[in-house]
Residue, then its C-alpha position, 0 to 999 in steps of 0.5 A: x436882273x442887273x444890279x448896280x454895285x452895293x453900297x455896302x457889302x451883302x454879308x454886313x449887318x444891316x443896323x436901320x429900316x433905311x438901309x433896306x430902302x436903299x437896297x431896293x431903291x438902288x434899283x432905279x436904272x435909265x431907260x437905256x439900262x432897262x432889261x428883259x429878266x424872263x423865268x419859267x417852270x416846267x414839269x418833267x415826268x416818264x414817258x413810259x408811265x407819266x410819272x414824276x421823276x424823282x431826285x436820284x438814280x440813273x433817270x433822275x433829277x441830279x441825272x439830268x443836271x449832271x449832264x448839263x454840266x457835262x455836256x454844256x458846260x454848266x457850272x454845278x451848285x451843291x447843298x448838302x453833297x446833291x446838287x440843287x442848281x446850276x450856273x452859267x453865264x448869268x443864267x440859273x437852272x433851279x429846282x421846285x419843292x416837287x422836281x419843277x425845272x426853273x430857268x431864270x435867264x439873264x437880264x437881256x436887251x430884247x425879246x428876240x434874245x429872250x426867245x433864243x434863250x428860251x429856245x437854246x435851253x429848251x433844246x438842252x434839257x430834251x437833248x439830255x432828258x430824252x435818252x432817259x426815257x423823260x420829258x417836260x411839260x409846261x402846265x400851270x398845274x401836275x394834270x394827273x398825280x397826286x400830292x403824295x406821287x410826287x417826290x420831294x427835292x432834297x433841299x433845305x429851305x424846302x423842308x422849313x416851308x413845307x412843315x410851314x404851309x400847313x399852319x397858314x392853308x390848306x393849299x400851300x404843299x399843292x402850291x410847292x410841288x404841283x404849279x409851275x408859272x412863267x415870271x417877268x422882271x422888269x426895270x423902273x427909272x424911278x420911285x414914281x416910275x416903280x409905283x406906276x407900273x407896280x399899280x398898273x401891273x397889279x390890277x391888269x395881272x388877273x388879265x394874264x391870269x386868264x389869256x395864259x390859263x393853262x391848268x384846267x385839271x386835277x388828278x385826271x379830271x376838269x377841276x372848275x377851274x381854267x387856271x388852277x395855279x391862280x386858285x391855289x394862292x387863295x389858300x396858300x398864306x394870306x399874310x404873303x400872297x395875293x393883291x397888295x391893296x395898299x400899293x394904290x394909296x397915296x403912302x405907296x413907294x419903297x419905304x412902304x414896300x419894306x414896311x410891308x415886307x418887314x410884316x411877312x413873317x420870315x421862313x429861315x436864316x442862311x448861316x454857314x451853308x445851312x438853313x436855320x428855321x426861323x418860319x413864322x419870326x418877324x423881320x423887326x425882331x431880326x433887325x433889332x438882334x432879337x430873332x428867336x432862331x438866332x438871338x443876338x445877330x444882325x441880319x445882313x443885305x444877304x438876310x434880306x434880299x433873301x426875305x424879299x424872295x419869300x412873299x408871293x403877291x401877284x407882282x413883288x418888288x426887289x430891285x425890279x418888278x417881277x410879274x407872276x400871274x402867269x401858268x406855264x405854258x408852251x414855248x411860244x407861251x414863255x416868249x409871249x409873257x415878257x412880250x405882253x409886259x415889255x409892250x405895256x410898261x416899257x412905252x410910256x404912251x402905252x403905260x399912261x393908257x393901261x393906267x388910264x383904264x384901270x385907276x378907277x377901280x376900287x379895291x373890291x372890284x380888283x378882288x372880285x377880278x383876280x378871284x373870278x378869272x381862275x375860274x371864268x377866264x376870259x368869261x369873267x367881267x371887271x367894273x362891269x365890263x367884258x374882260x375879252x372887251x378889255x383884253x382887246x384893248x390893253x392887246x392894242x396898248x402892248x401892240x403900240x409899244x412893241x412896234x413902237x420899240x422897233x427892234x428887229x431881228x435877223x429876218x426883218x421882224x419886230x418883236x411883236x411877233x411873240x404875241x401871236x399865241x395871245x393874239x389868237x386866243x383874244x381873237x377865240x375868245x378862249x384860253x390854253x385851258x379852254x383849248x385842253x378841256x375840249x380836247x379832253x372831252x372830245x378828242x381824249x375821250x375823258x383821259x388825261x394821258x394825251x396831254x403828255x404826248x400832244x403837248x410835251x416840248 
């Protein structure tokens, strides 16, 4: 997302808690400032054995990211002599522990360009990837391959989480190198404007869990699960994953943010183009020179807006608000997420009503909420009520505030035709995922292959 110019430079020492709440804080921007900051994952793999790809040789990863920069000008990122990303005009393409491709696009002014973006690079890879035998999928979970089948990506931050996820859950490498999610940034004006839509956000996310569940299987087989994705945060890390009770207190606002963020424990420090372990050491101890990994230095804003990108709840906070509930999905799936978002949080009337609906509910039932979609979906219930019964009526809301906004594009259409997708599957009744399993047991007879074919961008 845009930022407004830093205070101070990102590579001085930070000497007090209040420099970190200013950081964040100096996120708040005017309604005509506010943006669209769309990111998605996808999986690649073989066309001729569905297998993942991995990171080098001649129908590789680094293959596919060199030419990109060859033939559209991309600019390269280098760790350690491999290339790990890409760069061009605001725009990243990253990769994920398990060769995931990410594209986090730049801060955009509608959802028309979004959809364009996501179109235009879409159109890239399968133009560079297609000629090496390979393709992508966008599924919230690998349908076929096993943890060990897939390779790891040579980059250094990896190898620190992955020799860390182990001591906090069991599900923490699967959540690395076997889920790809569509995430949303948004903006806020203020620190009450932030709390409402961060509050409102958060317990409407097991909403999007369900209408965008879209990983019904493992390892070949149905796994219970409509969003497996969402399930894998259950296990991963409790201590940075999952709702934040504590953003529907009186307390919540940045301060609070930073003081939670300052309890996840850390995973590294980026020092001179290396990653230096630090998992498991506290911020605090950083802030006061006494970090175990790197005694005697102060981090910088660098350290910290690093940090910021090492919790995982449902909603994370930095100069923006990112929204992370979602599986991936479909190309329509990618532009209809910041749809769904913008039309809620970015009309006020539409914003007011959503928190009208859910300001009521208590801590258990927000719990039960997001626990019980990955596995029922849209058959799941919330403070005793149908959520398809409130899907419909947030559907209205974010409807309201799309048409409300009144940004067409060239053919006359606002931006509320990216809704479609979720509009049919509110209409069923049935997510992706629920569409995929009966396939599965009519059309497919039981195998999981098809999913490649009828499904790969």
């Amino acid at each position: 997302m845009s930022q407004p110019p830093a205070v101070q430079s990102n590579s001085s020492p930070i000497t007090g808690k209040q420099q970190l709440i200013e950081a964040i804080s100096r996120g708040c921007k005017t309604k005509a400032d506010w943006r669209i900051g769309t990111e998605h994952e996808k999986f690649g793999f073989f066309v001729d054995d569905l297998r993942p790809i991995p990171y080098a040789g001649e129908r590789g990863i680094a293959a596919i990211l060199n030419a990109l920069c060859d033939q559209f000008h991309w600019q390269a990122v280098l760790e350690n002599d491999n290339v790990i990303a890409l760069r061009k005009d605001g725009c990243s393409i990253t990769l994920e522990p398990g060769g995931q491709l990410e594209l986090s696009g730049v801060p955009l002014e509608n959802l028309h360009q979004t959809c364009n973006e996501v179109h235009q690079h879409l159109a890239e890879v399968k133009s560079v990837a297609e000629p090496m035998g390979i393709r992508f999928i966008g599924l919230g979970f690998q349908p076929k391959w096993r943890r060990e089948d897939i390779p790891w990506m040579p980059k250094e931050r990896y190898v620190i989480m992955r020799e860390h996820m182990p001591r906090v859950g069991s599900l923490g490498l699967d959540m690395m190198k076997r889920t790809c999610t569509i995430q949303v940034n948004l903006d806020f004006s203020s620190e009450a404007d932030m709390v409402k839509k961060f509050r409102t956000s958060l317990a409407l996310q097991p909403l999007v869990t369900a209408l965008f569940a879209n990983s019904p299987f493992v390892e070949g087989k149905p796994s219970g699960y409509l969003s497996y994705r969402s399930h894998i945060w259950t296990d991963t890390d409790p201590q940075r994953c999952g709702q934040l009770d504590f953003v529907f207190d009186e307390s919540m606002g940045f301060e609070r943010y930073v003081d939670y963020m300052l309890d996840v424990p850390m995973y590294f420090v980026y020092r001179n183009g290396h990653h230096i372990d630090a998992a498991g050491q506290s911020f605090r101890d950083f802030l006061n020179g006494k970090l175990p990994a790197y005694p005697g230095h102060l981090p910088t804003l660098q350290d910290w807006e690093d940090h910021l990108t090492t919790a995982f709840p449902e909603v994370r906070l930095k100069q923006f608000l990112e929204m992370r509930g979602a599986d991936g999905g479909p190309w329509r799936r990618i532009c209809a997420l910041p749809a769904f978002w913008v039309g809620l949080l970015y009309h006020q009337p539409s914003l007011d009503a959503a928190w009208d609906l859910v300001k009521h509910w208590q801590p258990a039932d927000r719990a039960d909420f997001l626990q019980d979609v990955s596995r029922e979906g849209l058959r799941a219930t919330v403070d005793g009520r149908s959520l398809l019964e409130l899907a419909q009526e947030v559907f209205e809301l974010v409807e309201q505030g799309l048409l409300a906004r009144a940004i067409r594009n060239a053919d006359g259409q606002d931006e509320s035709i990216h809704l479609r997708s979720v509009r049919d599957a509110i209409e069923r009744g049935e997510s992706p995922a629920g569409h995929k399993l009966r396939l599965y047991e009519n059309e497919w007879g039981r195998n999981i292959d098809p999913i490649f074919d009828q499904f790969a961008y």
